[in-house]
C-alpha positions, 0 to 999 in steps of 0.5 A: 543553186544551192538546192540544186547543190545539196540535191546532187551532194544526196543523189551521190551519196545514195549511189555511193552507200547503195551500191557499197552495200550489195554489188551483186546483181539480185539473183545472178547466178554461175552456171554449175557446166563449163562448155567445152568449148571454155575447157578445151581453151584452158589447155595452152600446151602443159597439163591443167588442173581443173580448178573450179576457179580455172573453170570459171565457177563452174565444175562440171561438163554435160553433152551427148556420147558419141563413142562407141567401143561395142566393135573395139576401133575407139582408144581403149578406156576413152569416153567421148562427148560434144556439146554446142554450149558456147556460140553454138560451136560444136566441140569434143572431149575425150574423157579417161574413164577406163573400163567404164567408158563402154558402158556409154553409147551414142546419144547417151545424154551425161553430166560429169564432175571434172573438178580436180581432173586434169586436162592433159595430152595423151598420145596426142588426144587432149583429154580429162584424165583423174576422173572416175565412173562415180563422176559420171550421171546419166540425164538421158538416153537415145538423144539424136546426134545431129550429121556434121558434115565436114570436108577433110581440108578443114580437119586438116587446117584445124584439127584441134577444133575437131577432136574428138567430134563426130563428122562425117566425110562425104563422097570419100574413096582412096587412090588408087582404087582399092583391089576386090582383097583389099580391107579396112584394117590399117591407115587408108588416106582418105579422098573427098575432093578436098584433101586426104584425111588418114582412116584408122583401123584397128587390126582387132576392130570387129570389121577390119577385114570388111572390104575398102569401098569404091565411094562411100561416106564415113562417120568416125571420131576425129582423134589426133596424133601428135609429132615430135615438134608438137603438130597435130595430126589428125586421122578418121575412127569408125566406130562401127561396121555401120558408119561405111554408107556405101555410095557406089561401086562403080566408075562413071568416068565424065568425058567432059569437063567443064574448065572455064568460060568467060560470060560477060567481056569487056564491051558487048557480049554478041558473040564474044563469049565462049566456054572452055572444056576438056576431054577425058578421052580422046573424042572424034566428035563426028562419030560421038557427038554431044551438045552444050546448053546454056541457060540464062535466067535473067529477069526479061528472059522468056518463058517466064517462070519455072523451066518446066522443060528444064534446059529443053525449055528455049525462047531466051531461057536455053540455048543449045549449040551441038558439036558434031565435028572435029577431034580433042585428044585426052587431057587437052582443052577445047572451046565452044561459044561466039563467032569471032574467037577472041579472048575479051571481046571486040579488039582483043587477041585472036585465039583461032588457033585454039582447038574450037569445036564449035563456033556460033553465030549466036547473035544470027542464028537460033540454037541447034533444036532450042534456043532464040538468036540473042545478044548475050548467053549467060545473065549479066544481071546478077540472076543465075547463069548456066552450062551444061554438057550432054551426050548426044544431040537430043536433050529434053526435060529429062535428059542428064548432063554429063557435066554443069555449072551455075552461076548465082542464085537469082531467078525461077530456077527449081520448084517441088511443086505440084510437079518437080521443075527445074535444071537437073544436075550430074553427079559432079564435085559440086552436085549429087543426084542423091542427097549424100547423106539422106540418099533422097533424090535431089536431081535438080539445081537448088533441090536438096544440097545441090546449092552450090554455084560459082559467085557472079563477077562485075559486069562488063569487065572481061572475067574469065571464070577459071575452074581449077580442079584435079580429076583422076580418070582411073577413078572418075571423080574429083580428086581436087574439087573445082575451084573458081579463079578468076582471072581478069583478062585485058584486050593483049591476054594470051591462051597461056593466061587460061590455059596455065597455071591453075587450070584443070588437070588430069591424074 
C-alpha cells in the first residue's frame, strides 16, 4: 500500500510539472487561409473588421476567380472568388479591388491578404472591402471550374449560402415565351421548373441585345439585393455572351401527362391497380390512339437481365395496354389500368364514373402486342416499377415515350455495354434525352443524370402516388416540376381525394 501510494503521488507530479512546462502539441500549427466559409460567418449583420484574432489566427483567403468583367455584366470594381475549404461546401466572396478586379479572370488561382479589411454589405453584396491589388498574389492560372448545378428554389430559400458563387440554372426559359425582338438587357424572371430566379442584364453589357432563348442553361454569379426590412434577394449575372447554352428553340408540347397511379392497394393487387393521366389536349383516342406501358422489375420477373428490347421486352418485364377508344378533353383526368375500377382495391369505392379510357382484365388477358396476364403490374418488392406513354400502338426498343416515371432503383434496368440496353426516357421535368450540361446523349433511365425516381412506399397499404406539378402548355414544359405526394387512401376514399388539391395543373 504504501509503495502503491508514493508510485501514484510520482505519477501525478510528472503529469502535473509535464504538462506545465509546455501546453502546446509539438509541432501544431495555425493554418495562415481562412476558409470562406468561417469569413462569411463572422459577418452577423454590422460591419466586421478582419482581425487576424476574429480570423482565428489565420490572415489570409485563397480560391479560384470566377468573375469576369471583359463583356462588363459584373459590379464594377468586384473580384469574386470560392473555395471548398471547410466541409467541402462551396462558397463565394466578393472582393472590393476596384479597377484591379479585370486583371483577373475565370480559374485565376490567388491568395489575398485581407487582415485589416472589412467585411461589409455593400448594395446588398457581402463584401471585403480596404484591400488593395498589393494584397492579391496570383499561384496559378487556367485551373478548372467545376459546373455547380443548382435549381433556382435553393438560390431563393438560401441566398446567403450562394453568393457570389458560380451556378448554373439548367432547363431555364421565361414565361411568357419570348418575342423573336425580345433581348437580355434588363430583369427576366427565370423559370426552371423549380422557381423563378431574376436574370440580370446590364444595358451596356456587350450581349444585352443578344436575343432571349427559348430553353437554355445559364452560368451566372449569384449577387444580392437587399430590401429595406433587410431581406436578401437574390438575381442571376452572366458574365458573358458564352454562359447562354441554347437547349432549344422549339415547343414540343407532351399530350400526355402522367399524374399519378396507385401500385400496390390495400389487399391483392389483381386488377385493382390503375394509373392516372391527363390530356394536354383534347384527344379523340379513335382517331389518335396512343399506348400505355408498364414494366416491372422484380427479382422473379422474366426475361431476366437487361431489357435489351427496352419496354418492348414482355414476358413479365412490360405490359402493354393500348387506348384506341374514347375522348378527354384538354385539361382533365383520365384513367387506365385493372377491370374492377375501384379505388383501393376489393371493397373499396367504386369510381366508374370516372373518365376510364381503358380497363383491363390484366389478371386474364395478355397485353396488347407484349406482355404476360399476371397478378400485379408494378414491383412491389422495392425493385424498379415504371409507366410509360406512347404515341401510337407500336412500341418497340426504340421507341420514345411521350411521358415516364420510375419507381426505385433496384433491378437490371440499363447497361452501356457491349450495346446500350435499357428503357428510354422523354424528355420531361425529371429526364433528358441529353446530359443538359455535357450535351451527350443519355437516352435511357439510370444513364447519365437521368437518376431520378419516385421513392417506393410500404407495401400492401393502398398509397396513391400523386405527382403534383404545373405545365404551361403554350410553352410545353414544366413550370412547376412534379412532385411525389402520397396520398394514403382507406376502403371510403372519394376521386376528390386524387383529383383535388395537389394535383397536376395546366397554365
Amino acid at each position: 500500500m504504501k509503495y502503491s501510494f508514493v508510485y501514484t503521488i510520482i505519477l501525478c507530479s510528472v503529469l502535473v510539472f509535464g504538462c506545465a512546462k509546455d501546453q502546446t502539441y509539438p509541432g501544431a500549427r495555425i493554418s495562415p487561409y481562412i476558409a470562406l466559409f468561417d469569413i462569411r460567418d463572422l459577418y452577423k449583420g454590422s460591419d466586421v473588421t478582419l482581425t487576424k484574432d476574429r480570423m482565428y489566427g489565420s490572415t489570409k483567403i485563397t480560391g479560384v476567380v470566377v468573375s469576369d468583367h471583359t463583356e462588363g455584366n459584373m459590379p464594377e470594381g468586384l473580384l469574386v472568388l470560392q473555395d471548398r475549404r471547410r466541409l467541402s461546401e462551396l462558397r463565394g466572396i466578393s472582393i472590393a479591388l476596384g479597377n484591379a478586379a479585370a486583371n483577373y479572370v475565370p480559374g485565376d488561382s490567388i491568395i489575398v491578404d485581407v487582415e485589416g479589411g472589412i467585411l461589409k454589405r455593400v448594395n446588398g453584396i457581402l463584401q471585403i472591402t480596404g484591400v488593395n491589388e498589393t494584397a492579391v498574389t496570383k499561384v496559378a492560372t487556367g485551373k478548372a471550374i467545376a459546373v455547380n448545378r443548382v435549381p433556382s428554389n435553393l438560390v431563393l430559400a438560401n441566398p446567403d449560402k450562394y453568393e457570389s458563387t458560380l451556378i448554373v440554372v439548367v432547363k431555364g426559359g421565361f414565361n411568357p415565351a419570348p418575342a423573336p425582338t425580345d433581348v437580355l438587357s434588363g430583369d427576366k424572371l427565370l423559370n426552371d421548373g423549380f422557381g423563378e430566379l431574376k436574370l440580370h442584364t446590364y444595358a451596356t453589357a456587350a450581349f444585352a441585345n443578344n436575343s432571349v432563348p427559348f430553353l437554355a442553361n445559364f452560368y451566372g454569379i449569384v449577387f444580392n439585393q437587399q430590401t429595406a426590412d433587410k431581406i436578401l434577394v437574390p438575381q442571376l449575372q452572366m458574365r458573358k455572351a458564352s454562359d447562354v447554352v441554347v437547349l432549344s428553340s422549339t415547343i414540343n408540347v407532351a399530350p400526355i401527362l402522367i399524374t399519378g397511379f396507385i401500385s400496390d392497394v390495400a389487399g391483392g393487387d389483381g386488377n385493382y391497380e390503375y394509373m392516372q393521366f391527363m390530356a394536354t389536349r383534347d384527344i379523340d383516342f379513335a382517331a389518335t390512339p396512343f399506348s400505355v406501358v408498364v414494366t416491372n422489375n422484380a427479382n422473379a420477373s422474366t426475361p431476366t437481365g437487361y431489357p435489351a428490347n427496352g419496354w418492348a421486352t414482355g414476358s413479365m418485364r412490360t405490359y402493354k395496354m393500348n387506348l384506341t377508344s374514347g375522348t378527354a378533353a384538354k385539361g382533365t383526368f383520365f384513367y387506365v389500368g385493372g377491370a374492377n375500377k375501384l379505388i383501393n382495391g376489393a371493397s373499396s369505392t367504386n369510381i366508374s364514373n370516372a373518365n376510364w379510357i381503358r380497363a383491363f382484365d390484366y389478371t386474364t388477358i395478355n397485353g396488347d402486342g407484349f406482355g404476360t396476364k399476371t397478378s400485379g403490374l408494378f414491383a412491389n418488392s422495392g425493385n424498379a416499377s415504371g409507366l410509360a406513354v406512347f404515341a401510337g400502338t407500336t412500341v418497340t426498343a426504340a421507341s420514345v415515350p411521350v411521358d415516364v416515371l420510375f419507381v426505385a432503383t433496384g433491378g437490371s434496368l440499363y447497361t452501356p455495354t457491349p450495346t446500350a440496353q435499357g428503357y428510354r426516357i422523354a424528355n420531361t421535368d425529371w429526364y433528358d434525352i441529353k446530359n443538359p450540361i455535357t450535351l451527350e446523349d443519355q437516352p435511357f433511365y439510370r444513364s447519365g443524370s437521368n437518376t431520378l425516381n419516385m421513392a417506393y412506399t410500404t407495401a400492401d397499404r393502398g398509397y396513391f402516388y400523386k405527382m403534383g406539378g404545373e405545365y404551361n402548355v403554350a410553352l410545353g414544359r414544366w413550370m412547376k416540376a412534379r412532385t411525389q405526394n402520397n396520398i394514403l387512401l382507406t376502403k371510403t376514399s372519394t376521386l376528390s381525394e386524387i383529383e383535388g388539391e395537389g394535383a397536376t395543373k395546366l397554365q
